[in-house]
N, C-alpha and C positions, 0 to 999 in steps of 0.2 A: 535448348537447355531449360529445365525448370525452372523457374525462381518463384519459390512460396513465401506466401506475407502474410502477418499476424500483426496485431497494437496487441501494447501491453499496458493496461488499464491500470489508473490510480486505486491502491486498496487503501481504504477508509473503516478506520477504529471506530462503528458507532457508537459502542463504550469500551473501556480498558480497565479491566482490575489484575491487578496485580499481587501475586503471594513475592511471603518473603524472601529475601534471597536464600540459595540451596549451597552445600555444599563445594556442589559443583561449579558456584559464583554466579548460577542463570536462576532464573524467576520462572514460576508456573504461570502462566495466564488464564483470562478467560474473557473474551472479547466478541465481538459479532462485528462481521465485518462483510463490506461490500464492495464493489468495483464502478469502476466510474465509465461511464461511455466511453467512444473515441474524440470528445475535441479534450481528454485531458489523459494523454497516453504516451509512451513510448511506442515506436513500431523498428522492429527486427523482420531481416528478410536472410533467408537460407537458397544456395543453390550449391550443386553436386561438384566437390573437385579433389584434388588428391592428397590435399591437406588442413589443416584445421587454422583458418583466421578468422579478424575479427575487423573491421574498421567502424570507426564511432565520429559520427558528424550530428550534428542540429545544435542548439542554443547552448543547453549543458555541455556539451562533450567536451570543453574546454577544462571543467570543473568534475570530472567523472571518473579524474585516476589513469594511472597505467593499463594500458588494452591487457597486459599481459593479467594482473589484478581483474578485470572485469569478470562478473556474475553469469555473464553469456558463453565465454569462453569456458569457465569453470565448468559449467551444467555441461555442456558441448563434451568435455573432457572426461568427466565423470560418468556420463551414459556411454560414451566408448570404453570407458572399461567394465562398466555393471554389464553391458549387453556382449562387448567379447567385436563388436563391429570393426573394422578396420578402414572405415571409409570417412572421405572426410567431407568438409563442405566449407563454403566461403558465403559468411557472417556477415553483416552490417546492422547496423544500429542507430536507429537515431533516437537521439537522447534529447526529447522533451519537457521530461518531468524533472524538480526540482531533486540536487544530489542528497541523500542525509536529511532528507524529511519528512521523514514519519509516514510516507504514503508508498513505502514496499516497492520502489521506483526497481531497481537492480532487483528484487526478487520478482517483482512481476517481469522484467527481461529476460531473466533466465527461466520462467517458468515458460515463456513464450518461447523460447529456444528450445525448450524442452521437446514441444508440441510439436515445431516445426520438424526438427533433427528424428523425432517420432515418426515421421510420415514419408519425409527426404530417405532416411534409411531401411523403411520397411520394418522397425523392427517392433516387438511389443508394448504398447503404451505402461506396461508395468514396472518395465524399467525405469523409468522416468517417475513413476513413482516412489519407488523403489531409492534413487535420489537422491530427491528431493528434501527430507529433511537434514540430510550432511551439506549444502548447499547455504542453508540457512533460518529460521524459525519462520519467516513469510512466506516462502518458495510453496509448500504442500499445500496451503489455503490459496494461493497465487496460482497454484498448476490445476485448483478446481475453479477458481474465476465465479463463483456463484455464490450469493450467501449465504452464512458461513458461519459459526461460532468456532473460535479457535483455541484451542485448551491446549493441555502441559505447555511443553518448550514450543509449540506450535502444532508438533507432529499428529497432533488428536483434532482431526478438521471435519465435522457434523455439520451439513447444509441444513440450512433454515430456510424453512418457508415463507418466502416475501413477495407474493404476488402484484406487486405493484413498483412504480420505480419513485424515488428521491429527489424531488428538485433541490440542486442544491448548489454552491458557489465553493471552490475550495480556493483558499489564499495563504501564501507564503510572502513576508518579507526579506526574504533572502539574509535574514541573520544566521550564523551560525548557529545549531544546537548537536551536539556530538552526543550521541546515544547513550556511552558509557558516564562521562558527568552527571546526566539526569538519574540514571540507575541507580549511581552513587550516592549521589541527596536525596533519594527516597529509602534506599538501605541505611544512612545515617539518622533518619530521623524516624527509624524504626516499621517503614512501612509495611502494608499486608498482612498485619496483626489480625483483622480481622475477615481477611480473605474469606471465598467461600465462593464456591461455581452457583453461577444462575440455573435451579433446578426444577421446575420446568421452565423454556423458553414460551412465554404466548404466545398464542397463535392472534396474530396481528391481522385485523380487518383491511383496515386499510392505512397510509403513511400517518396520518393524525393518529388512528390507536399508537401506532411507535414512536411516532415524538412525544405524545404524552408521556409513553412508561420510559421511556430515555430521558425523562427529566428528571426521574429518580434514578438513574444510575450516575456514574463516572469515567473518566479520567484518572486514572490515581497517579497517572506522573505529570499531568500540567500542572499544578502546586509547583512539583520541583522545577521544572524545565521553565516554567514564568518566572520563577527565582532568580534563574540564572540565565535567564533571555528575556528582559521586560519586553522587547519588543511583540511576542507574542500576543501580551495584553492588552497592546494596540490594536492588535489585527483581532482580537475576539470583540473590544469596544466596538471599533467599527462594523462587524456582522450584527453582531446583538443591535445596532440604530439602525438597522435597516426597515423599510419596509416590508410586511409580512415572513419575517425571520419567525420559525417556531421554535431553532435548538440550535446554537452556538457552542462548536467545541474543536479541542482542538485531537489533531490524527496521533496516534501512538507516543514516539517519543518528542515529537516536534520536529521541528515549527509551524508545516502545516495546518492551518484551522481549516474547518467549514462550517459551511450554516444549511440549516434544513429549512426551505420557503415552502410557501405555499403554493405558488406557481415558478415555474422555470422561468417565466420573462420577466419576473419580481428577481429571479438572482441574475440575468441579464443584465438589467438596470443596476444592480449594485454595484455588477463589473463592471460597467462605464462608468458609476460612480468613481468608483475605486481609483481605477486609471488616469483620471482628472486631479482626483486628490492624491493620491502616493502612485504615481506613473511607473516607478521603481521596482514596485511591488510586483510578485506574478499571480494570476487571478484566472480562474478557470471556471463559467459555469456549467453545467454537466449536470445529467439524470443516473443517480446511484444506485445500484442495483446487480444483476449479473454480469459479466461480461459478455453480452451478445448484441 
């Protein structure tokens, strides 16, 4: 019997701006986003059987919700009705990446279930596109794994041209930050007044042209979300003192940060730093770029 495997890569916010809230209570974005190698990944595995489950084991899975609730199961669910399929498969999950922050952890799993259950079924990858953005605003940039500017509610995903990869360290202190609180202190305090999409994206030489011109963008929700999570601003102090750090920021809505080095083995050393000093904390260093 088959069993296909896929990792599902950390997505990384290299900037976030954010319009004001709509109508409809959601935000338009405009963001450039990237994927992290495999040592900082979820990995899901699909093989053929006659019903649709799901099992979730590794460090998270403890903290990752009801299976019935999960983002894998959902997508799973969802492409069997878009494509009309009637077959089913048996899921697992291992849940590596941190739950609720900010690094598209559950979207990049079901965009990887997507993938898989695309090729396990035979049926056309359009589906799965197709989707993807009822699933949730990460999913359609998460099911292209490449970078990426991500506009409206997600669903407008334009690859960028980044020929090179990101060394770079991603850290979480496992504080809570719930998505909808930070939305809410940036809607309160009026934000995205002066939103406006980056038109034209550069074309970036090499990683130093892009962290230079990403020192002129943003974050527009780490303001709020350091508000009401100071621990965040510990885990940015500590990037920003590192050795050869070019850009300390932190991922979507938190708590995630990361730092952009100048070499991969400069954010190695950070990670041991780190580990020594808040051993608590989870640290991941990683080259940002496609998913390949």
């Amino acid at each position: 019997m088959t069993l296909l495997k896929a990792w599902a890569p950390a997505k990384v916010n290299l900037f976030l701006h954010v319009a004001p809230v709509k109508p409809n209570g959601r935000h338009d974005l405009d963001s450039l986003v990237v994927f992290s190698d495999e040592r900082a990944a979820d990995y899901v595995t699909a093989e053929a059987a006659d019903d649709l489950s799901l099992t979730v084991s590794g460090p998270f899975a403890p903290v990752s919700g009801r299976v019935e609730d999960n983002l894998v199961l959902k997508a799973a669910e969802a492409l069997q009705a878009a494509s009309g399929c009637r077959k089913g498969a048996k899921l697992a999950l291992q849940k590596c990446l941190p739950v609720a922050a900010g690094i598209g952890g559950g979207s990049s799993d079901a965009a990887a279930a997507l993938r898989l259950l695309t090729e396990l079924w035979g049926i056309d990858p359009s589906y799965a596109a197709q989707v993807a953005p009822g699933l949730g605003g990460d999913v359609p940039v998460s099911l292209a794994a490449v970078p990426s500017l991500m506009r409206g509610e997600g669903e407008r995903v334009e690859p960028a041209h980044l020929p090179f990869r990101i060394p770079a360290l991603l850290v979480n202190s496992h504080a809570p930050c719930p998505t909808g609180p930070v939305f809410a202190a940036y809607d309160a305090a009026g934000g995205g007044k002066d939103f406006v999409e980056v038109d034209p994206l550069p074309g970036f030489l090499d990683k130093d042209h892009l962290t230079d011109w990403l020192a002129y963008q943003r974050n527009d929700l780490e303001a709020p979300a350091t508000a009401l999570v100071p621990e965040i601003s510990d885990v940015l102090d500590f990037l920003r003192a590192q050795r050869g750090v070019r850009l300390a920021r932190m991922s979507g809505s938190g708590a995630t940060c990361f730092a952009v080095f100048d070499a991969i083995s400069l954010a190695e050393l950070a990670s041991v730093a780190l580990k020594a000093e808040k051993p608590d904390w989870w640290s991941v260093p990683t080259r940002l770029g496609a998913a390949t």
